[in-house]
MARDO-719825 format. One record per residue (C-alpha): residue in three letters; y negated, x negated, z negated; chain. Coordinates in Angstrom, 1 decimal, decimal comma. Each point is the difference from the previous one (the first is absolute). Layout:
BEGIN
[r ALA; [Y; X; Z]; A]
...
# end
This chain:
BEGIN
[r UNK; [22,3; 3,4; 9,2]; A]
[r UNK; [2,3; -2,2; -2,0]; A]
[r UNK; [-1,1; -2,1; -2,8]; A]
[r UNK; [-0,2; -3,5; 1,8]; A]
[r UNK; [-2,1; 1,7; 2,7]; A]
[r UNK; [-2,4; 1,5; -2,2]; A]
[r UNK; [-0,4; -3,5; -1,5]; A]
[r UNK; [-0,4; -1,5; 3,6]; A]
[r UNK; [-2,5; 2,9; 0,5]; A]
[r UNK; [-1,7; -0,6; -3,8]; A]
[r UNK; [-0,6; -3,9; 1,2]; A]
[r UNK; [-1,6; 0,9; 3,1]; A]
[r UNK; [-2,4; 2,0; -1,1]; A]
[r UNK; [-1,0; -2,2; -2,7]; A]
[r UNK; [-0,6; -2,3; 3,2]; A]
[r UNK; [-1,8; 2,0; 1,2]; A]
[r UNK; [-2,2; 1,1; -2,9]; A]
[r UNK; [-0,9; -3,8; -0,5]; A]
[r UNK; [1,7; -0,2; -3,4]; A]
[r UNK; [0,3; -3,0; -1,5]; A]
[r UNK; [3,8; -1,8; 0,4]; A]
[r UNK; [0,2; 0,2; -3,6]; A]
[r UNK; [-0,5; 3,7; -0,6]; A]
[r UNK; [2,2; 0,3; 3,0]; A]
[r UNK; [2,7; -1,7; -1,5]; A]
[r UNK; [-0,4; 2,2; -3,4]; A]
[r UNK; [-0,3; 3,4; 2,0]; A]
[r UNK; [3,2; -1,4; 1,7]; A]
[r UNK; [1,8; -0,7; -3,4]; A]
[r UNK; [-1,0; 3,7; -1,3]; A]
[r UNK; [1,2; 1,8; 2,7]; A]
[r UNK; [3,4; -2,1; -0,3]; A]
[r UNK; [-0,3; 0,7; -3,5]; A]
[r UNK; [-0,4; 3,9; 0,7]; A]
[r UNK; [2,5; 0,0; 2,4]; A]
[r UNK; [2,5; -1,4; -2,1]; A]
[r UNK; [-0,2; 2,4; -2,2]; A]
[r UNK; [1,3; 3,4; 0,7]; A]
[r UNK; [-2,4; 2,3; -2,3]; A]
[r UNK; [-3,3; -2,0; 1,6]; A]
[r UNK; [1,1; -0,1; 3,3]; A]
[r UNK; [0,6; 3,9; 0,1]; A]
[r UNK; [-3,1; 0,4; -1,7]; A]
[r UNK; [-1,7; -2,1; 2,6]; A]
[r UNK; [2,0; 2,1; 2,7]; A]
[r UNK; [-1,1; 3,0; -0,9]; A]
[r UNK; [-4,0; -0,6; 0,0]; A]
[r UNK; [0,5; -1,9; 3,0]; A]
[r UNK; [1,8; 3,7; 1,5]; A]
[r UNK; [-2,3; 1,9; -1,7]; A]
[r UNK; [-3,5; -1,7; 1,8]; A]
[r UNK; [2,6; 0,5; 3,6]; A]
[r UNK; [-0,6; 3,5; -1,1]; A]
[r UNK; [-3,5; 0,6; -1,3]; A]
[r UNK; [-2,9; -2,8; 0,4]; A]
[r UNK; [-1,4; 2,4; -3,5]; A]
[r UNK; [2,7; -0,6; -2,0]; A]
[r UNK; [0,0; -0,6; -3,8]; A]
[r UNK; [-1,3; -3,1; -0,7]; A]
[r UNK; [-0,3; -0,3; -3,4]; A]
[r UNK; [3,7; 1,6; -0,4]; A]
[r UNK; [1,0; -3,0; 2,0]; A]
[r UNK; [-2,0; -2,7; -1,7]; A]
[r UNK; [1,5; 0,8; -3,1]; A]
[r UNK; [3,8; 0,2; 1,4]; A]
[r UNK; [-1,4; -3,5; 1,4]; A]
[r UNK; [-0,5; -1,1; -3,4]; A]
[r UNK; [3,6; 1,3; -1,1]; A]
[r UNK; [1,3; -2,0; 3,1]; A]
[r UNK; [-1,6; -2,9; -0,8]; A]
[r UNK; [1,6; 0,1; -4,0]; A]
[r UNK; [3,5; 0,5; 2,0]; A]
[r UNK; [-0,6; -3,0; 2,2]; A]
[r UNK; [-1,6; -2,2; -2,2]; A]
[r UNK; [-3,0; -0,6; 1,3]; A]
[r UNK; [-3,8; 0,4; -0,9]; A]
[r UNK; [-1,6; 3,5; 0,6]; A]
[r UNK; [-2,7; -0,9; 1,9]; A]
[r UNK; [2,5; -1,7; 2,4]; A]
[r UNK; [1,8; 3,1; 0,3]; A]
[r UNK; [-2,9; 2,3; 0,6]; A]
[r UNK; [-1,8; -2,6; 2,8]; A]
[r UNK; [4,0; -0,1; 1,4]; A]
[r UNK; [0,4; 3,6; 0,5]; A]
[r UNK; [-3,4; 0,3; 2,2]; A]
[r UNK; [0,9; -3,1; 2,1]; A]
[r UNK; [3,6; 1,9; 0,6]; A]
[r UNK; [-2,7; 2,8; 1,4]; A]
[r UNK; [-1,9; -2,1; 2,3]; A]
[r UNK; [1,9; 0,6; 3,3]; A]
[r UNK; [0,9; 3,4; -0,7]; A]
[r UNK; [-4,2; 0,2; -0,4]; A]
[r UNK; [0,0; -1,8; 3,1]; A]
[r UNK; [2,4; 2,9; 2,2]; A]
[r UNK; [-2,5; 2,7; -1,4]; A]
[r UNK; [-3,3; -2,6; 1,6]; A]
[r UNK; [2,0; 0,1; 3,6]; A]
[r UNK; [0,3; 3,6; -0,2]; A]
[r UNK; [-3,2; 0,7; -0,8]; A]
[r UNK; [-1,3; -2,5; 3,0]; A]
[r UNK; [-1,9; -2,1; -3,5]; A]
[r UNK; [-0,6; -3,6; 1,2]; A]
[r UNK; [2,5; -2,2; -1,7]; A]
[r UNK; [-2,8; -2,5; -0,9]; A]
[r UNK; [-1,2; 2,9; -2,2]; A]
[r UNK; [3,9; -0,1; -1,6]; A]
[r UNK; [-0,1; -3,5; -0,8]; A]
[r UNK; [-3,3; -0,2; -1,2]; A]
[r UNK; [0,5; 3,0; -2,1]; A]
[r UNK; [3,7; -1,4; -1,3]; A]
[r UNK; [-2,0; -3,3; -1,0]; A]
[r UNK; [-1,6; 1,6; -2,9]; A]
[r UNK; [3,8; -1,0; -1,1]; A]
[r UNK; [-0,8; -3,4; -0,1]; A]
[r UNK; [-3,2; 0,5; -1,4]; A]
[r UNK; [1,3; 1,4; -3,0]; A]
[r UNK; [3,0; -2,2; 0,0]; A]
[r UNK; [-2,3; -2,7; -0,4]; A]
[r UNK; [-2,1; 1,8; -2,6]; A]
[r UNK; [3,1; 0,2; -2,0]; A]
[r UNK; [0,9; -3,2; 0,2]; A]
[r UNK; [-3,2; -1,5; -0,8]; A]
[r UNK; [-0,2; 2,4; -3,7]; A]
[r UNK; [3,6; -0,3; -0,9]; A]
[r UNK; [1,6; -2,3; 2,2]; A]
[r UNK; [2,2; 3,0; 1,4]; A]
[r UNK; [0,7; 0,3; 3,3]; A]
[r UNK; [-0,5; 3,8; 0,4]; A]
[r UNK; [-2,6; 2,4; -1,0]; A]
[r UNK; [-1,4; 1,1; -2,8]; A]
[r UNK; [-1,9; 2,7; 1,9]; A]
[r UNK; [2,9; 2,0; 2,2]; A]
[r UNK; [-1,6; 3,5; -0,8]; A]
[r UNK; [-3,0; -1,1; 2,5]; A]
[r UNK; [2,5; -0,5; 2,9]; A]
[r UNK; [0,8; 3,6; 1,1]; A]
[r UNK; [-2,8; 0,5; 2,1]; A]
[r UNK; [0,8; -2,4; 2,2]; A]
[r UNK; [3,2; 1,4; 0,5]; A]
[r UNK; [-0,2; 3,7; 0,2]; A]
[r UNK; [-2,9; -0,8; 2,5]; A]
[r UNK; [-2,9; 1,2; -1,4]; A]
[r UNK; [-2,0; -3,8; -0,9]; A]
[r UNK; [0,2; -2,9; 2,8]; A]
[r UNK; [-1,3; -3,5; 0,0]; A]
[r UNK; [-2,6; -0,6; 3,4]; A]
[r UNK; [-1,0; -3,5; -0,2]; A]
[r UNK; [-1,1; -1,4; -3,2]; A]
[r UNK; [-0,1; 3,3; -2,0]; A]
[r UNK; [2,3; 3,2; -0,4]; A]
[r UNK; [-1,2; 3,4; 0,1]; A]
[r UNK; [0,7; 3,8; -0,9]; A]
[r UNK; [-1,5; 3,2; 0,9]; A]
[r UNK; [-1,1; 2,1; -3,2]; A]
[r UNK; [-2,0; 2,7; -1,0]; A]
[r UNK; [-4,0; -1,2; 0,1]; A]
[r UNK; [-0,5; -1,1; -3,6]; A]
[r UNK; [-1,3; 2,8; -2,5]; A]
[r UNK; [-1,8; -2,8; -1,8]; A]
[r UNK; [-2,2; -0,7; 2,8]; A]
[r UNK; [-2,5; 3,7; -0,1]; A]
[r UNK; [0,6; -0,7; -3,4]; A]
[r UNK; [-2,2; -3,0; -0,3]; A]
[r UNK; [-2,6; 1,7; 2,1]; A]
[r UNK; [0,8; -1,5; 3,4]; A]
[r UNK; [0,2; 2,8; 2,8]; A]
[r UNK; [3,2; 0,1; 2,8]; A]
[r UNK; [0,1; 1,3; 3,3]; A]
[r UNK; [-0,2; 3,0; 0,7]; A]
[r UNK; [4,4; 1,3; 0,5]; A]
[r UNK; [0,9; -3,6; -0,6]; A]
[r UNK; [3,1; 0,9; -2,7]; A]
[r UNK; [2,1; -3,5; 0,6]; A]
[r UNK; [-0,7; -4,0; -0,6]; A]
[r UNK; [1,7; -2,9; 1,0]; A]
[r UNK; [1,1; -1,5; -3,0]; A]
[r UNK; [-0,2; -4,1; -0,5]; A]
[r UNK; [2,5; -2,4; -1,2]; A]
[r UNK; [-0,3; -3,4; -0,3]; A]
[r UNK; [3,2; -2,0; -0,2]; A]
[r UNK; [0,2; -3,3; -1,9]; A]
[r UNK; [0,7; -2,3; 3,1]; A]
[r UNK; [-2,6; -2,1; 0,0]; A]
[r UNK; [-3,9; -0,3; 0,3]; A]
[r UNK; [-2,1; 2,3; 1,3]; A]
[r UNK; [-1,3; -0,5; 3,4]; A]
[r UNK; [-2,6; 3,0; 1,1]; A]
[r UNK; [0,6; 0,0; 4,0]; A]
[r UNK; [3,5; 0,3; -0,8]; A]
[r UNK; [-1,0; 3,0; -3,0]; A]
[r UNK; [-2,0; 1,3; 3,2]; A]
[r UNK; [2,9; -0,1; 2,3]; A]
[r UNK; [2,2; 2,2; -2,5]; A]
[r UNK; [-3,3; 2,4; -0,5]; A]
[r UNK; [-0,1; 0,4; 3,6]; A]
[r UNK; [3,7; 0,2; 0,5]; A]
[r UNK; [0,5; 2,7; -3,1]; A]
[r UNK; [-2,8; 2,1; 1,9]; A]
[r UNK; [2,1; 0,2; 2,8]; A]
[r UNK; [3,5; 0,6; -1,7]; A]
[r UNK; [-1,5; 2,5; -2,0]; A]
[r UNK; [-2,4; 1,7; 3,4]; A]
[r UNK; [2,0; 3,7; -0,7]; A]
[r UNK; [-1,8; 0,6; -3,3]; A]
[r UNK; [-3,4; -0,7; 0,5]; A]
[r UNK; [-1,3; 2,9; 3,5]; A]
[r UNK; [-3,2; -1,6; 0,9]; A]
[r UNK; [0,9; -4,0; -0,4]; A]
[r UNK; [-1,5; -0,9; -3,2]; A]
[r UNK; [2,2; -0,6; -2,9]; A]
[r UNK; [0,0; -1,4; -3,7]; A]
[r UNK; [1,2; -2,7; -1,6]; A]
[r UNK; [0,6; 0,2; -4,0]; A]
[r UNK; [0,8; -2,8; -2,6]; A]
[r UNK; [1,3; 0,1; -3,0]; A]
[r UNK; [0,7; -3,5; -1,2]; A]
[r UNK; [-1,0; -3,3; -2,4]; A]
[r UNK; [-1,5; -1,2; 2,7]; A]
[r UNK; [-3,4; 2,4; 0,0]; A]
[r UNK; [-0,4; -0,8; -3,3]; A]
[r UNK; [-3,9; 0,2; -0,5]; A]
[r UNK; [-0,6; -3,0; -2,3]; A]
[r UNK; [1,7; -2,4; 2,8]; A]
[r UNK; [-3,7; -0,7; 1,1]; A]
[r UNK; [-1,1; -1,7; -3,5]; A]
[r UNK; [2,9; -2,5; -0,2]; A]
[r UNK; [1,7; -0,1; 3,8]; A]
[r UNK; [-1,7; -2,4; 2,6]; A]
[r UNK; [-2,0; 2,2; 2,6]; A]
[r UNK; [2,4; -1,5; 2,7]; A]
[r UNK; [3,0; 0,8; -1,7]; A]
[r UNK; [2,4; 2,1; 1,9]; A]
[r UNK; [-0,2; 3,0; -2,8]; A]
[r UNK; [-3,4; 0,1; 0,0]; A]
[r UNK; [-0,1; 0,2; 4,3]; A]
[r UNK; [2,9; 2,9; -0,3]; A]
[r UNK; [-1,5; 2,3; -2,9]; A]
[r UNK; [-3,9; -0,7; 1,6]; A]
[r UNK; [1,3; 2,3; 2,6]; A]
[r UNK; [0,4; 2,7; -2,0]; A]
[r UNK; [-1,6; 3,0; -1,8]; A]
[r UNK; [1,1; -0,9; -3,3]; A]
[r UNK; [-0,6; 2,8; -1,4]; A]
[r UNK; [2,3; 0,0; -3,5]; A]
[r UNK; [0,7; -2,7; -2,4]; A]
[r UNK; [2,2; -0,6; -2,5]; A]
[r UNK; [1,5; -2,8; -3,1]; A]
[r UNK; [3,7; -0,6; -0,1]; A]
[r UNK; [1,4; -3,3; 0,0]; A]
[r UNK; [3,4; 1,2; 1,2]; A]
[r UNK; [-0,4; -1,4; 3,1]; A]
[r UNK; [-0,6; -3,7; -1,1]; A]
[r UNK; [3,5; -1,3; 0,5]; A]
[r UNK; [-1,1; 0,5; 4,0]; A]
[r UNK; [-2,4; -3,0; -0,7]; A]
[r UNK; [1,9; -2,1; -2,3]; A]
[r UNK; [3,4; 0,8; 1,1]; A]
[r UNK; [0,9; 0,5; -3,8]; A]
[r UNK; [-0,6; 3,3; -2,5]; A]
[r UNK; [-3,7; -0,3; -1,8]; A]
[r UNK; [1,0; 0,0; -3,7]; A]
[r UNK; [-3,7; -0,3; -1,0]; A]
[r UNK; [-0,9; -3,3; -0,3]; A]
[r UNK; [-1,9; -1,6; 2,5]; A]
[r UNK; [0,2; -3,4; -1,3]; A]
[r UNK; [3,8; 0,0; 1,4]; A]
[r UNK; [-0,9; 1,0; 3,9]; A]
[r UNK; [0,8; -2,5; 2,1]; A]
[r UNK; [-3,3; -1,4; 2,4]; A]
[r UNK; [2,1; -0,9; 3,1]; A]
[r UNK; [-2,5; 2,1; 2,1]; A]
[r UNK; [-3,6; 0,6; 0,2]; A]
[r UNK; [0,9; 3,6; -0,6]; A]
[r UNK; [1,9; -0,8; -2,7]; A]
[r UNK; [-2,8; -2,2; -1,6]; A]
[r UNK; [-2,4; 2,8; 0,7]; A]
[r UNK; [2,1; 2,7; -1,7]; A]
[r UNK; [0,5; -2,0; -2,5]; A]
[r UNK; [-3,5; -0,8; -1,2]; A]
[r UNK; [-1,0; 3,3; 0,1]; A]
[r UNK; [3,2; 1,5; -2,0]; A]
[r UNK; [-1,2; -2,8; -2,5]; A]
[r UNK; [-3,5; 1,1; -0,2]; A]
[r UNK; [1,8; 3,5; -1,6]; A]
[r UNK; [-0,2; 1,7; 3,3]; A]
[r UNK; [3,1; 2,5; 1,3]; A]
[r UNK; [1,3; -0,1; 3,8]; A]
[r UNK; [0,1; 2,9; 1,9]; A]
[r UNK; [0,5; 1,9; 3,2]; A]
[r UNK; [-2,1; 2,1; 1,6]; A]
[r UNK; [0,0; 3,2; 3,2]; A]
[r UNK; [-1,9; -0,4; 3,1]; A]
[r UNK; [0,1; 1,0; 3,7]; A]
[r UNK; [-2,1; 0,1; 2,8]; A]
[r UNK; [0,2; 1,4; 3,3]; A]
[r UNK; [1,1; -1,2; 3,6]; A]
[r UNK; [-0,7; 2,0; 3,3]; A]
[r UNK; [-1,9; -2,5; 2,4]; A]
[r UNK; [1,4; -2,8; 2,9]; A]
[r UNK; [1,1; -3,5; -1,7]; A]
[r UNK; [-0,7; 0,0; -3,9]; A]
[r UNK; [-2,5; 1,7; -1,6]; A]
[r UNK; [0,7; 0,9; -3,1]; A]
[r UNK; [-2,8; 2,1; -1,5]; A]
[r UNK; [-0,9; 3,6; 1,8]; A]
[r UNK; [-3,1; 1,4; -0,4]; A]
[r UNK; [0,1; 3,7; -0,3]; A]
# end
């Protein structure tokens, strides 16, 4: 594929991805600009060879040649790095038709592109991402989007007999959660994806039931003393066994689209979640994240399973 076709393929998928017109145009400009430059380009070449080759390739080793492209062409490095997956797209799209993979589940699971596209444009006014290293399980097929969230298979969280909670018996695997930033949070469409991930992921879980597991801000214990009951945080985590809890503010830029530098006073209010957060991070309190799962094995959506 020559260079102008790859750019005629680049702007389609953008299209397709529901990009804004202005990151297209700026994904548009940095490919022109890597492809007018001969030590970019051929970096970009090779990585886009090397995933033709093996969906596990080296990752990192190409995010940082990214970021040696992106000096080379002149352009930012999170542009560079969101660039170099987008070139990836329809090649991840060729490896969903062999493996019979609804395409719906393709573009769903590509949009977590514009997610983070808009992500990074929101904190630094970028148009890229700031958070590449998370893409590579979408595209060496081991995390997909269903709906309203993504999932993974992993190994059923250690933590979990830990805290004194008991498993199933020969139940070694859970569905791990994701929940993209696209938007609020509606709970028949969380139920659809819970329903749909059960399916999906059928093959590693013998007698029907399966688990869910959470790791994420969102189960974040304290939400119930300064969250509205009705808030869509509260509805996701109250259907889970949150069963660790822990402080760290790292995740704070999620809410306030800009990094926490420890004074509250500064946080914007915009949102009731950002008022919320913000009160309580003035009272002297921390943010957090928290674990949780629960289990799924029953017609329609019921979320708890009694053993």
């Amino acid at each position: 594929m020559n260079t102008e076709e790859k750019r005629k393929e680049l702007e389609r998928i953008c299209g397709e991805l529901d990009f804004p017109d202005e990151g297209t145009r700026a994904m548009l400009e940095a490919w022109d600009a890597v492809s007018g430059c001969p030590g970019a380009e051929q970096i970009f070449e090779k990585w886009i060879a090397a995933y033709g080759q093996d969906i596990h390739m080296d990752y990192k080793k190409a995010l940082t040649e990214a970021d040696g492209a992106a000096k080379e062409a002149k352009i930012h490095s999170y542009t560079a790095q969101l660039l170099l997956f987008l070139c990836l797209c329809e090649p991840l799209k060729q490896r969903y038709l062999e493996r019979k993979i609804d395409l719906s589940i393709w573009r769903d699971s590509c949009k977590d592109l514009r997610w983070k596209l808009m992500e990074c444009h929101k904190m630094y006014g970028v148009w890229g991402s700031f958070v590449a290293w998370w893409f590579p399980g979408f595209f060496d097929l081991t995390r997909f989007a269903l709906g309203r969230l993504q999932f993974e298979l992993i190994d059923f969280p250690a933590h979990y007999e830990a805290a004194g909670r008991k498993k199933p018996e020969g139940m070694t695997k859970a569905i791990n959660v994701h929940i993209p930033s696209c938007g609020k949070l509606d709970m028949e469409e969380c139920h659809d994806s819970y329903r749909r991930a059960a399916a999906f992921f059928s093959d590693a879980f013998l007698d029907g039931r399966c688990a869910f597991a959470c790791w994420s801000w969102m189960l974040y214990s304290p939400h119930r003393t300064f969250l509205k009951p009705d808030s869509g945080v509260i509805r996701f985590m109250s259907e889970y066994d949150v069963y660790a809890t822990g402080e760290d503010n790292g995740d704070l830029w999620r809410i306030f689209n800009r990094e926490y530098d420890g004074r509250p006073d500064d946080l914007p209010e915009d949102t009731s979640m950002q008022r919320g957060y913000k009160n309580w991070l003035k009272e002297g309190h921390s943010a957090g994240c928290g674990e949780g799962l629960f289990y799924y094995g029953r017609p329609g959506f019921e979320p708890y399973w009694v053993f």
